[in-house]
Each structure stands twice: as C-alpha cells, then as structure tokens.
Steps between C-alpha positions, in 0.01 A plus 500: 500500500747370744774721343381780526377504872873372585693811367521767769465854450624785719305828460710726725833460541645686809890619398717562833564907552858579392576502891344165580747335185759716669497341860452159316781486297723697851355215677573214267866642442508453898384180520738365229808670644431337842501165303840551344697527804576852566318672242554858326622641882788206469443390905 
C-alpha cells in the first residue's frame, strides 16, 4: 500500500501566539514598504 504510506499526517500542529503573528505581519508590512519606494512613512 504505496498510497497510503505517501500521505503525510501532522499530529500537532503548533499555531503562532497572537504576538508572534503580530511581529510577523509588522515585519512583513516593513519589508514590503521598503520595496515600494518610500513606503507607508513616504521617504
């Protein structure tokens, strides 16, 4: 039973504190504003 040795299962899924998805969406905002040439500050 190839099949059934291929599918994957994940028995504990670790969901990012409301902090941690926080700084990572801050931190991705910051990235992408440094991208588009001045950003939300407008420099």
């Amino acid at each position: 039973m190839a099949a059934e040795t291929a599918r994957r299962i994940r028995h504990s899924v670790v969901r990012p504190s409301d902090d941690a998805r926080k700084n990572a969406a801050a931190a991705l905002q910051r990235a992408l504003d440094r991208r588009d040439n001045g950003g939300s500050t407008g420099h």
